[in-house]
C-alpha positions as CSV (number, residue, x, y, z in Angstrom):
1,X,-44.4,1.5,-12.7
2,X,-43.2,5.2,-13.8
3,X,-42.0,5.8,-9.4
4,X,-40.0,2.2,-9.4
5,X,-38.7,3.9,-13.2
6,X,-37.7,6.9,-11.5
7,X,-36.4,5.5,-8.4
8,X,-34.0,3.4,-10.2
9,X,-32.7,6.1,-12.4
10,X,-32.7,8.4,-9.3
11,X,-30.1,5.5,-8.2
12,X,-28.0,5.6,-10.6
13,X,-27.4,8.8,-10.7
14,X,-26.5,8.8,-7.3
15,X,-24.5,6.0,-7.4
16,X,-22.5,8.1,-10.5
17,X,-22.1,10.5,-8.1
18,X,-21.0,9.0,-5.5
19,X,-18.1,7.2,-6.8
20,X,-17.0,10.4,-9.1
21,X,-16.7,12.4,-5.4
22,X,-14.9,8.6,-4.2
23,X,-11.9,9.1,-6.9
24,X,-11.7,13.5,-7.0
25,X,-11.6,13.3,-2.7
26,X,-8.8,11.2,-3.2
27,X,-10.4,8.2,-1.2
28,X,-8.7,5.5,-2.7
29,X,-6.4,3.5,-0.1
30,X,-7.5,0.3,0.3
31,X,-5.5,-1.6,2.9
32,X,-4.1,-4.6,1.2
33,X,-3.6,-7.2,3.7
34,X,-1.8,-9.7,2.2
35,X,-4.1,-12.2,3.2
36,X,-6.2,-12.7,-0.5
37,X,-5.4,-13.4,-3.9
38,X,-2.6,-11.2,-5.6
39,X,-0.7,-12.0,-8.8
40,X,2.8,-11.9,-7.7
41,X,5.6,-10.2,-10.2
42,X,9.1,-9.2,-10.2
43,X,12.0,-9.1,-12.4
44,X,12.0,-8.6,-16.0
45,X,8.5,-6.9,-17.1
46,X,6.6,-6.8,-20.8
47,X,3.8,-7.1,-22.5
48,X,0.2,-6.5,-20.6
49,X,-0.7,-6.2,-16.5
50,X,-4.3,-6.8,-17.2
51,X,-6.9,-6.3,-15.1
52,X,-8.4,-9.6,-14.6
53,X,-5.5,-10.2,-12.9
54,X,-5.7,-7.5,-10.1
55,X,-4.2,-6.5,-8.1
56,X,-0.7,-7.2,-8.2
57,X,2.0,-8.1,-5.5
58,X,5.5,-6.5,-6.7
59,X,7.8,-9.2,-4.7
60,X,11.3,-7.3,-6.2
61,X,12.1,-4.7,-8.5
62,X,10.0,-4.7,-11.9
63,X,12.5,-3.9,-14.9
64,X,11.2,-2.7,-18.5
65,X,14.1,-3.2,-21.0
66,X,15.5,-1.3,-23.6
67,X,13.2,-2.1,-26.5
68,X,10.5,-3.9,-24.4
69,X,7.4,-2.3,-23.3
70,X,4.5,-2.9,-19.8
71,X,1.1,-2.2,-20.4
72,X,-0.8,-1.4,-17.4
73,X,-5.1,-1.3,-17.6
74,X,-7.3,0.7,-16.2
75,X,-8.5,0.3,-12.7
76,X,-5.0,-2.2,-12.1
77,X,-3.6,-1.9,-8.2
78,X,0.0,-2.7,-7.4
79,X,1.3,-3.0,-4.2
80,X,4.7,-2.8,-4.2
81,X,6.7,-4.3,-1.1
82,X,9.3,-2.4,1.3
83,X,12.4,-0.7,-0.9
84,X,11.7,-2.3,-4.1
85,X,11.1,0.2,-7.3
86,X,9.9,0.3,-11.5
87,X,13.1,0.7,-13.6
88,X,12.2,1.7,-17.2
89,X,14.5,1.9,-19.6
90,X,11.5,1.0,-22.3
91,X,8.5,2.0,-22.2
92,X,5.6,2.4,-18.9
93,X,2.4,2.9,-20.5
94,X,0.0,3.4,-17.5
95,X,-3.4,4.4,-19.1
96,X,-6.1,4.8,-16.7
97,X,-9.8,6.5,-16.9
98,X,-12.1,8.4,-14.2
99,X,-14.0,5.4,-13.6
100,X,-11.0,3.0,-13.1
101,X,-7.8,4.6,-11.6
102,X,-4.4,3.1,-11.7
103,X,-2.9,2.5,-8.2
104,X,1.0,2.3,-7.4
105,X,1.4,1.9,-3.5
106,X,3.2,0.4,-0.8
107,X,1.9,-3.0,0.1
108,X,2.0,-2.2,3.9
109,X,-0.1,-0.4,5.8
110,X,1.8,1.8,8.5
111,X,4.3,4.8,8.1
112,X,7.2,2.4,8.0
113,X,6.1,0.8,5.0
114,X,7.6,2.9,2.0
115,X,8.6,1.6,-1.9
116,X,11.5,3.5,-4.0
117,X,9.5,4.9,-6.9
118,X,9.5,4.8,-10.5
119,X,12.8,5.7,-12.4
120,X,12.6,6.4,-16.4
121,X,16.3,6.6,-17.3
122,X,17.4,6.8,-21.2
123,X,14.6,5.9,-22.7
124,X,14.4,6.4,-26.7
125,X,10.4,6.4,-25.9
126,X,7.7,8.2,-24.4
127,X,6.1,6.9,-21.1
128,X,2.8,7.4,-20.0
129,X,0.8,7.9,-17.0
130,X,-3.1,8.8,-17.0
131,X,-5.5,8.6,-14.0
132,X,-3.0,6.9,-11.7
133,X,-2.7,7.3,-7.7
134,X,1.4,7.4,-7.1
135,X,2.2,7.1,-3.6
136,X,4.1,6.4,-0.5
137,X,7.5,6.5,-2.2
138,X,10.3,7.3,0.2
139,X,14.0,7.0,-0.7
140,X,17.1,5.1,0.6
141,X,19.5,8.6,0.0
142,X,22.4,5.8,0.1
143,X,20.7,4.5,-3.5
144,X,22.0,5.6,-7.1
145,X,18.9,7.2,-7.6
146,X,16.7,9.5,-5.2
147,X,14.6,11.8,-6.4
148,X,10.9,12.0,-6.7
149,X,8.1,9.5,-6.9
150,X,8.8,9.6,-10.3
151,X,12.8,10.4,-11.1
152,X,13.3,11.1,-15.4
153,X,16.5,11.0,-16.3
154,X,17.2,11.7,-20.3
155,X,13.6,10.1,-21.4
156,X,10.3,11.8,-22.0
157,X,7.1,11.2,-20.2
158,X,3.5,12.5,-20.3
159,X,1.8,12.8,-16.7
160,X,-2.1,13.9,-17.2
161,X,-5.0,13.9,-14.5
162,X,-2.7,11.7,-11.8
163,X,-3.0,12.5,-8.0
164,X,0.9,12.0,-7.0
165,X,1.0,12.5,-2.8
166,X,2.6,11.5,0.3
167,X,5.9,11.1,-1.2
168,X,9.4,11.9,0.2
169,X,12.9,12.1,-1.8
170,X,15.7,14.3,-1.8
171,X,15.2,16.3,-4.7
172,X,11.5,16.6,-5.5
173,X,9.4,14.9,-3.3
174,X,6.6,14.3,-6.2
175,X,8.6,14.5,-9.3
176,X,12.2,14.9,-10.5
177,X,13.2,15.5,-14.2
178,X,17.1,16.0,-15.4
179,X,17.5,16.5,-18.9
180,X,14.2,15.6,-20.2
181,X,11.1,16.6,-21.5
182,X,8.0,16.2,-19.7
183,X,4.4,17.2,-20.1
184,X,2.8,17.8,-16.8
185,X,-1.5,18.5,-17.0
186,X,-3.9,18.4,-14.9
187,X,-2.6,16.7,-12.1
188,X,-2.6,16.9,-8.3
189,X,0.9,17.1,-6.3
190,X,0.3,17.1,-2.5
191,X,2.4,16.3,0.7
192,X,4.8,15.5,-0.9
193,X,8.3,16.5,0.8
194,X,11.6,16.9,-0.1
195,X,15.0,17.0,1.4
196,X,17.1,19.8,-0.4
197,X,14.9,20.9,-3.4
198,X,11.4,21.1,-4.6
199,X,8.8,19.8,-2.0
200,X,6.7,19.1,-5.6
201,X,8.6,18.6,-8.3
202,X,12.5,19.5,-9.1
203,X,13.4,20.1,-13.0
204,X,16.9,20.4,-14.0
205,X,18.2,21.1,-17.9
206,X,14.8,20.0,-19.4
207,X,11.6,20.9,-21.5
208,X,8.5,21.1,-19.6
209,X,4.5,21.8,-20.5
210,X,2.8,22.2,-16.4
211,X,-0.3,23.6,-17.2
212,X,-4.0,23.0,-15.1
213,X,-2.3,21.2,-12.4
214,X,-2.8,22.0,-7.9
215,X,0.3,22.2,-5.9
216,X,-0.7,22.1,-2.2
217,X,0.6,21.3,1.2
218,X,3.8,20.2,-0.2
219,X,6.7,21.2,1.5
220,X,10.7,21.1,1.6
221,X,13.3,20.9,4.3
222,X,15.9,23.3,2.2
223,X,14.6,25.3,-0.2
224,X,11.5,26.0,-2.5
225,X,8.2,23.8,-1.3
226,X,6.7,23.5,-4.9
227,X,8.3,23.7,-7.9
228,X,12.7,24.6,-8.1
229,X,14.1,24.9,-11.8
230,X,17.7,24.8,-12.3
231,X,19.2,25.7,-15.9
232,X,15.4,25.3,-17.6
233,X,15.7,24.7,-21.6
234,X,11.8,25.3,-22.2
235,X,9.5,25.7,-19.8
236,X,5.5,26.5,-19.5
237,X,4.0,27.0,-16.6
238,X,-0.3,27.7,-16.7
239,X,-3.1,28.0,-15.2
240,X,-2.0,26.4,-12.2
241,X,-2.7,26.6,-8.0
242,X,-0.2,26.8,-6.1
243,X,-1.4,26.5,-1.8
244,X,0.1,26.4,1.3
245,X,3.4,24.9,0.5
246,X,6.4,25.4,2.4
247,X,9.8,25.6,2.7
248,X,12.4,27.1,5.1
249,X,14.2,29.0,2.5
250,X,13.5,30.3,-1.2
251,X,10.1,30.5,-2.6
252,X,7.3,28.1,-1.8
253,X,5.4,28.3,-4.7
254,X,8.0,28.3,-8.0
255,X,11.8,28.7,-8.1
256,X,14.5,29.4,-10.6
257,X,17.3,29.0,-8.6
258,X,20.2,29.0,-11.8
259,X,20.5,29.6,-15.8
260,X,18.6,31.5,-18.0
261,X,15.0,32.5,-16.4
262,X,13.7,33.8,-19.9
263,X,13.4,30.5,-21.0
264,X,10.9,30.1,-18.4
265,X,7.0,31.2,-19.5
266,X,4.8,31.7,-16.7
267,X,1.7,33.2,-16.7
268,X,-2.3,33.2,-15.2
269,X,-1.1,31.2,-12.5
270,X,-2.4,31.3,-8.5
271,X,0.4,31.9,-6.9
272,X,-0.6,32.2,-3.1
273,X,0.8,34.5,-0.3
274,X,-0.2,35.8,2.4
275,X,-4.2,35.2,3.0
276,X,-4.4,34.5,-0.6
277,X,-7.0,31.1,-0.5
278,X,-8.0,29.2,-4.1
279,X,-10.8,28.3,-1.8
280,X,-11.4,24.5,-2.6
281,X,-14.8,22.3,-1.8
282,X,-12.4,20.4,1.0
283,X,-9.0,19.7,2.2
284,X,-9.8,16.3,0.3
285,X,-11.8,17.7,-2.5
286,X,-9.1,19.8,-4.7
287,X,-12.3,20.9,-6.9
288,X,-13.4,24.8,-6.4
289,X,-15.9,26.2,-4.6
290,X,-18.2,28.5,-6.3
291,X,-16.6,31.2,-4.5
292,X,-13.3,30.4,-5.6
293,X,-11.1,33.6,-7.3
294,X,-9.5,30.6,-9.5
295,X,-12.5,30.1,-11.8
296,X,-12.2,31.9,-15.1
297,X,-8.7,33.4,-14.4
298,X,-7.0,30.7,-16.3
299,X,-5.4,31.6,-20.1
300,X,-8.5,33.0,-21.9
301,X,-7.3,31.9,-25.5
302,X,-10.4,29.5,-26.3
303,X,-7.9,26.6,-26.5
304,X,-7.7,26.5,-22.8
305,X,-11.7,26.4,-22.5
306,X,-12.7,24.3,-19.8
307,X,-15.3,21.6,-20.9
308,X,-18.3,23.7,-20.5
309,X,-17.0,25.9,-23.3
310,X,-16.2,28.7,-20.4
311,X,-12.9,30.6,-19.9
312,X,-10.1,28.5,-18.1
313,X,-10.3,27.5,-14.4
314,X,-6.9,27.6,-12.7
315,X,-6.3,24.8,-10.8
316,X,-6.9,20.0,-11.9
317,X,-9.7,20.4,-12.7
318,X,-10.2,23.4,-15.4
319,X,-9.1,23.6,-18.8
320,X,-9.7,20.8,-21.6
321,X,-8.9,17.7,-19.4
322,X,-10.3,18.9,-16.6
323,X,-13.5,16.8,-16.3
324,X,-12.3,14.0,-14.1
């Protein structure tokens, strides 16, 4: 009885592991098909996309109205067909976990197969997205809107412990903010590429926390392959890993490329060059080996402890949200 005991807990445990290493390596595509059951949705959007109900076909675009407000649970999947996009002018509250991940794709399953993103424009509300997988956006540059996975225009959003990849605009392939405020933690941004600026993320006239987040193999076809600022209001920028981005011009890790650069605060950040390496388990495992020279180089105020009570690891996966 006490070896079946420990053989199941031994199990367990292993089956814990497992699918904790399943959601940090990224492993997540699932190739939809088509061909099973899917809750179909378009047009007008509010209330709850509940799980029960997963996973979700996104026919045309989804709209979020002024005072209305979409609820996504945790471990929901949308596949989103060919050119169609999330307009929010309400509110986006996607609220995942470690254990159940949020999925936006594309509901193909070949390089041709590519939606238009998310776009947050004037909203009087804050948006949210927690453990989500955003990916496979590519924009049509003839559209009103074309930058980034996610494009903010005059809202707020929170972005915390997201993996946002393999995403193509012309103005920051992963994330584009214009005169907005956005809190950015302890997320990944990778291959993503852009067209003229910011292979990660572009910020233009707005307020921004990036703190704890990795930056890698993004790259641009103009200038700056990971993060270009133009006329920052506040920005932070933390404890962060920045790795083998590119661009043809300009810096490829973190650009300010017009106004005021006082207003930008960066500090204890790995900012790569040459054979600089942040020396990660994997190419697919963004967590650090124990060799890595990010671990404990992060902010050493105690507020940016990581979990284990221990000074700050640079990099997703240090600081106070960085158990995922």
């Amino acid at each position: 009885m006490f070896y079946k005991i420990f053989y199941i807990i031994l199990a367990l445990m292993m089956l814990s592991l497992s699918c904790r290493e399943n959601i940090v390596s990224e492993d997540n595509n699932i190739n939809p098909g088509l061909g099973g059951d899917y809750t179909e949705i378009s047009g007008n959007s509010s209330g709850i996309l509940a799980l029960a109900d997963s996973p979700f076909l996104v026919l045309d675009d989804i709209n979020i109205q002024l005072k209305d407000s979409l609820i996504i649970e945790p471990g929901v999947i949308l596949f989103i067909e060919n050119n169609k996009k999330i307009n929010v002018a309400g509110t986006l509250i996607a609220d995942g976990s470690r254990e159940k991940i949020i999925n936006f794709r594309s509901s193909g399953d070949t390089n041709n197969d590519w939606w238009y993103g998310i776009r947050i424009t004037s909203s009087a509300t804050i948006s949210i997205f927690k453990f989500c997988i955003i990916e496979h956006v590519a924009q049509d540059f003839n559209d009103q809107y074309t930058n980034g996975a996610i494009e903010i225009i005059n809202s707020q959003a929170v972005i915390e412990n997201c993996i946002i990849r393999t995403n193509y605009s012309l103005y920051g392939g992963g994330l584009s903010a214009i005169n907005s405020d956005v809190s950015l933690m302890n997320n990944i941004f990778r291959n993503n590429d852009a067209e003229v600026y910011g292979g990660a993320i572009y910020l233009q006239n707005s307020t921004s926390v990036i703190i704890n987040n990795t930056f890698y193999r993004n790259s641009c076809y103009n200038y700056g392959g990971g993060i270009v600022i133009a006329d920052p209001l506040t920005i932070e920028i933390q404890n962060n890993i920045f790795y083998d981005n590119f661009s043809f011009t300009g810096d490829r890790r973190l650009s300010i490329i017009s106004g005021d650069s006082s207003n930008v605060m960066e500090q204890y950040n790995f900012l790569a060059f040459a054979e600089m390496n942040p020396m990660f388990v994997s190419p697919d495992n963004l967590h650090l080996s124990t060799e890595s020279p990010c671990i404990n180089k992060g902010n050493p105020d105690p507020q940016y402890n990581d979990t284990n009570g221990t000074r700050n690891d640079q990099g997703a996966f240090g600081g106070p949200g960085g158990d995922w």
